[in-house]
Every structure is written in C-alpha cells, then in structure tokens.
N, C-alpha and C positions, 0 to 999 in steps of 0.2 A: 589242748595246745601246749606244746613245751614252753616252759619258762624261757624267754632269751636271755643270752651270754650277759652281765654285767660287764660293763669296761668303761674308762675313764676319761673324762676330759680335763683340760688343762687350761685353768684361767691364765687371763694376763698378771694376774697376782700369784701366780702359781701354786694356786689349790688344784687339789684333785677332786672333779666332782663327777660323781656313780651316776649312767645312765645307762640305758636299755634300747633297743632298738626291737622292734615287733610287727611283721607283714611286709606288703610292697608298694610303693606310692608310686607314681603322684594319688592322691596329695598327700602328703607330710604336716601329719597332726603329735604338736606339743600339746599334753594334760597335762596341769599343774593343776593339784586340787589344795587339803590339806600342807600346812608348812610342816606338820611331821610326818615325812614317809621313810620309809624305807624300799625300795623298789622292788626288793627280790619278797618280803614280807606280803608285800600288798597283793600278791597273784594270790594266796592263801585263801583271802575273804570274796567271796564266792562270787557277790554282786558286784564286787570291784574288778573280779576279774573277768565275769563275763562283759562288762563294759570294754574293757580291753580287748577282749578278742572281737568283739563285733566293730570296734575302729578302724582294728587288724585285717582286718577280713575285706576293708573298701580303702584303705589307705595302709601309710606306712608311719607306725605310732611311737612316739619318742614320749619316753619316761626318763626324768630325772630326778635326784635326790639335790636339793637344796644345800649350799654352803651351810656347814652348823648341823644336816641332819642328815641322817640313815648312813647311807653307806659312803656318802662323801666326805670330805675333811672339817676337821673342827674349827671352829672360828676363835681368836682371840676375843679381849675383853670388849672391844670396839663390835659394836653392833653393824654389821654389814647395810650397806647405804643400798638405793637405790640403781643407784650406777653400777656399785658390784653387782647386784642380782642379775642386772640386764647383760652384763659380760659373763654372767654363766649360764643365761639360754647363747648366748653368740658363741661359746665355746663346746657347748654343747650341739648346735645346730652344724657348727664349722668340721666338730669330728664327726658328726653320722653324714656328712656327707652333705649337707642340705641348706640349698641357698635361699628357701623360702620356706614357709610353713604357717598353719594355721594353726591360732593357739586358741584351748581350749580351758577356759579356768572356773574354779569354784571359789564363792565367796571370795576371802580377803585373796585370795590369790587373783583374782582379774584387778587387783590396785597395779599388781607387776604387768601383766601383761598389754595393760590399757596404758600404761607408761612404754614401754617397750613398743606398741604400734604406731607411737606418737611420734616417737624416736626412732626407730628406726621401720618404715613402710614398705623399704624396698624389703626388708627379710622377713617383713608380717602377710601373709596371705588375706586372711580375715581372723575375726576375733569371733567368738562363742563366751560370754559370759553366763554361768548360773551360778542365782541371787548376787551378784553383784555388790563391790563396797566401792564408792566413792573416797570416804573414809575410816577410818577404824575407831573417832571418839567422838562424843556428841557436840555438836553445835547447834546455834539456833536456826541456821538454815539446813541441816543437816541430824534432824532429831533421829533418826535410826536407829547409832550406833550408842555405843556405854558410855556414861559420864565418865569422864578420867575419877570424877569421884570413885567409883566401882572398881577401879584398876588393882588397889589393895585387896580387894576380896579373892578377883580374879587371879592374881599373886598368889596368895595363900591356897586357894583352891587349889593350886597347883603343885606349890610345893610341897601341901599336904597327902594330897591325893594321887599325884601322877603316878600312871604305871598299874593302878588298885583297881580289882574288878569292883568296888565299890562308885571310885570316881568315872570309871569306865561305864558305866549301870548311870550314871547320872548325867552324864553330858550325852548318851543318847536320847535320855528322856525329853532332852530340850530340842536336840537337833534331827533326831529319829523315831518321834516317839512310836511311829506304829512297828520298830524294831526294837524297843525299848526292852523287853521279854527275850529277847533271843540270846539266849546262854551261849551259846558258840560266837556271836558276834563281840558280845561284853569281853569274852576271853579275848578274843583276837584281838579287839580294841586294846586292853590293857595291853597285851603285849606287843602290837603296835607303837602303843606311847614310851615303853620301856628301849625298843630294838632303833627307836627314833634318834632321842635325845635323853641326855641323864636330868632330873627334876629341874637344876640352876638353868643348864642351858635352854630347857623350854619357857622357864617365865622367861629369858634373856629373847627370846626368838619371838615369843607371843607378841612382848612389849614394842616389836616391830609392829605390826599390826596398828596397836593403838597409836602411832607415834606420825601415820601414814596419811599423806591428804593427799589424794592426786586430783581431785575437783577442779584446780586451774588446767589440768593435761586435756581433759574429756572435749574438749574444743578442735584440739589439735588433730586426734584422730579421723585419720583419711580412710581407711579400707572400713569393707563389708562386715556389720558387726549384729550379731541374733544374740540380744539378750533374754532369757528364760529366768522365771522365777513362781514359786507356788502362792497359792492363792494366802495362805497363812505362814507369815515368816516364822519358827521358832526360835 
C-alpha cells in the first residue's frame, strides 16, 4: 500500500497540524497511539504499518501528528491543555471531510480521546481503548500509574537517552518485551524518537501525561466503548 499524501490542518489557534488520510469509509477510524509520531515515519515499522493497512482496508483511517510533534507545528513554552488537543482532532476530522469517527487509542492516548467522547458525542462514533489510563500519576485510588516521585528519573531518562539505540533497547524491554531483541525495531524506535521531537520538547510533551486525570470525565461518556488490555501490564 502506498504511503498517503501528508497535508495539513489548521487549528483555531492556528497551528498546522500533519495528517493523513488512508482507504474509504464509512466508518472513519482516528488512531492516536504514541504522543511521539511522526506519520509518514511510522508506515516504515512493519507491525505498525500493517495495522494500518488492515483498518484501511474496512474503513477510512485518519492519522495525525500531535501539536509539538512529527510533522506538525511546534508548541511554545505553554504546555498545550486539553481543550487544545481536542480542537486538533476537530480540525483534523473538519479537513478530511468527516463529521463522525471512531477513535481508536493506546495507553495515555485514550486520556484524549475519553475526554473528547465526553465532550463532544455527536463527532465520536465509539471509542476503542487499549490498556487504557485514567491518569498518568499515582494516587491512592489509582495505584497503576508512577509516583510523581519517579517523574525526575523519568526526566532524565529522557534527556539522557532520547533518540539512542540504547535508550531505544530499553524502553522496549518494559513495553515490548518479546520484541525487546529486534535490531530493526530498536533502530526505527530511536529514530522515531529523533524524527518526533528534539530531547526538551519530549520531557515538555511526556510531562503532559503525568500532569492528566480525566477520572471525573469517565461518567460522562455516552457512545459504545471496547476496552482491551493484556493479561501482564509492563
């Protein structure tokens, strides 16, 4: 399958932000996985693209690149809110044409999109969560996620390592382990995290994540939602 055209949508704040367009729907399925992508990057890695194409192949699949990363615009100092995120699937969904869609997200990414169905239902079809975050730092009703204690480690990890087939080799270990071994993968990872975002602006982007509770939203959501998750979180 051919790579599809890159082109742009236009927030109400008037960023530019890089999406894709892949197959023919109904239905019109958004993937948000990963907060670092690059869209035209991501067809490279083999398992990610044939995910793609087999979505491609029963619907009509919107890829985009996040304010702050891959091919979209850069963000100033100001850590982008919620409200911004959710006007750049609207701006995204508004240019590809598409006045509903089903969004489909990984990890901290379904914080957006579980906010986004809540807020707005008439543009959400259903939701698809896998492993899911309520929030991104631990609480005591909410032991899952990292103490913010950890956030400085998590920091430095980053700024240390980002971009390095070493740090690449170690964050699948936790998250991939039975791909932990695969040389082509580590490569493409590192240079994933390189072609994303430069070292600062990933802790700046990460630190979204932790900073995120949408637990009081989870009520609110009306449409049809499959969440998935494996038997052993890593």
């Amino acid at each position: 399958m051919q790579i599809p055209e890159t082109r742009y949508a236009r927030t109400v704040d008037g960023l530019s932000v890089a999406y894709q367009v892949a197959g023919d729907g109904p239905p019109d399925v958004v993937l948000l996985r990963a907060w670092h992508t690059n869209v035209e990057y991501d067809w490279e890695e083999r398992v990610l693209a044939h995910v793609f194409q087999r979505v491609a192949s029963f619907g009509r699949l919107i890829l985009f690149d996040r304010r702050g990363t891959g091919l979209s615009d850069r963000i100033g100092a100001e850590l982008p809110t919620l409200d911004q995120r959710m006007d750049d699937i609207i701006a995204v969904l508004d240019a590809a044409g598409s006045s509903r869609a089903a969004l489909v997200a990984l990890a901290a990414a379904s914080m957006l999109t579980t906010t986004f169905a809540a807020s707005y239902p008439e543009r959400t079809q259903a939701l698809v969560l896998h492993e899911p975050h309520a929030r991104g730092s631990y609480a005591t009703d909410y032991p899952w996620s990292a103490n913010l204690e950890q956030t400085p480690q998590h920091r430095q990890a980053i700024e240390r390592g980002w971009g390095s087939v070493a740090y690449a080799r170690q964050l699948l270990a936790q998250i991939a382990p039975s791909r932990a071994d695969d040389a082509g993968l580590i490569r493409w990872l590192a240079t994933s995290q390189r072609r994303s975002a430069p070292p600062q602006a990933a802790v700046a982007l990460a630190a979204i994540n932790y900073q995120t509770d949408v637990g009081h939203v989870l009520p609110a959501v009306r449409v049809s939602t499959l969440v998935l998750h494996t038997v052993v979180d890593h």
